[in-house]
N, C-alpha and C positions, 0 to 999 in steps of 0.2 A: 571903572572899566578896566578890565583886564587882556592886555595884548599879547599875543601871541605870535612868535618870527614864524617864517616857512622859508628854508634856505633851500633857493631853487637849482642849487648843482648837486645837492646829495638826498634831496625830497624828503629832510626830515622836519616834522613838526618841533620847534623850542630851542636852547640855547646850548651850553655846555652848562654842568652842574644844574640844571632844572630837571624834577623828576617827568619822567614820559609813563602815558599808563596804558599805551597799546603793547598788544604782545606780537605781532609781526611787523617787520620793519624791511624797507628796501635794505640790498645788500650794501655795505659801505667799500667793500673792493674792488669789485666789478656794476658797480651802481644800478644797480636791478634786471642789467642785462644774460646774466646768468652762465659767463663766459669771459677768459681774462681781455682786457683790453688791446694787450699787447700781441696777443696770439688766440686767433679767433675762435682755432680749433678747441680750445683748451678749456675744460669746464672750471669755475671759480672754485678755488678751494676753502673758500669761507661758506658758502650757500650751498656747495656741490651741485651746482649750475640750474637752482630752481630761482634765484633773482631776490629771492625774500628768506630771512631769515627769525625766529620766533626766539624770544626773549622774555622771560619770566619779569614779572613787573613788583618790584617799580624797578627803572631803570630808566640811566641817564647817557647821553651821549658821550663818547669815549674821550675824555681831557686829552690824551695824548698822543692823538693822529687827528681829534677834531670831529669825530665823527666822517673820515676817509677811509679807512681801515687798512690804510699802510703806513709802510715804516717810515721815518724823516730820512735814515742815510740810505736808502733803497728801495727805493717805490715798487721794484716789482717784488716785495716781499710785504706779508700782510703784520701791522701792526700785530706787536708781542703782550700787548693790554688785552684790548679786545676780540684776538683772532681772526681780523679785519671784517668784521662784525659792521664794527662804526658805534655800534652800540652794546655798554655792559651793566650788569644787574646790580642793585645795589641790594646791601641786606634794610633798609628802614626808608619808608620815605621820610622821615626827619632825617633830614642832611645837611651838612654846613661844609663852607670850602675849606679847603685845606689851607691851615696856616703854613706849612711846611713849604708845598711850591704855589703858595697862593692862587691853587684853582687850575694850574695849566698842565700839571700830569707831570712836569717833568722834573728833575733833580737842579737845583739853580747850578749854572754854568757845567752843564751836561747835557745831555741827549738820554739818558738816561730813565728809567719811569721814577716815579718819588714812590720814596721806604714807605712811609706812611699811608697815604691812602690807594698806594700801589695801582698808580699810572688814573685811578680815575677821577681825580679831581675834588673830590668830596670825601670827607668822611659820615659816620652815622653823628647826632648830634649827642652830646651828653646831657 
């Protein structure tokens, strides 16, 4: 039997590093609302305020915001991986985690995205 997560604060179907095979996705910055959080007036600039965002498949949820699609030192700015997406494309779905920051997107002891599989978590498998 094969399980499947559904993380109910950002409504994505799977994990980080698990290939995903819909092509629209709720927004990961302003989380399907189509409008910044912080300022109501203000359209999302990852979705430009339609809420969902379309993503060529296969593609994985973004290692280095988590699938949130902002930044770690400044929330109101949208992660520099994904374009606060939440979700980025990979080229193969054969994929393996990155030995480099072992799956979490980021540079060890930085804030950083990793050289290698540059910020997503995975690379293609060889």
């Amino acid at each position: 039997m094969y399980w499947k997560t559904f993380d109910w604060k950002s409504q994505k179907v799977g994990r980080v590093g698990e290939i995903l095979t819909k092509t629209s996705y709720k927004c990961g910055f302003c989380k399907g609302e189509g409008l910044i959080p912080s300022m109501r007036s203000t359209k999302c600039p990852a979705c430009l305020g339609a809420g969902t965002i379309k993503i060529p498949t296969p593609a994985v949820i973004c290692a280095y915001c988590n699938g949130e699609g902002r930044a770690h030192l400044n929330r109101s700015l949208s992660c520099s991986v994904c374009k606060g997406k939440g979700v980025v494309s990979v080229s193969s779905k054969n994929i393996e985690m990155c030995l480099s920051c072992k799956g979490k997107g980021r540079e060890k002891g930085s804030n950083l995205p990793c050289l290698a599989c540059k910020g997503k978590g995975v690379l293609p498998q060889k």
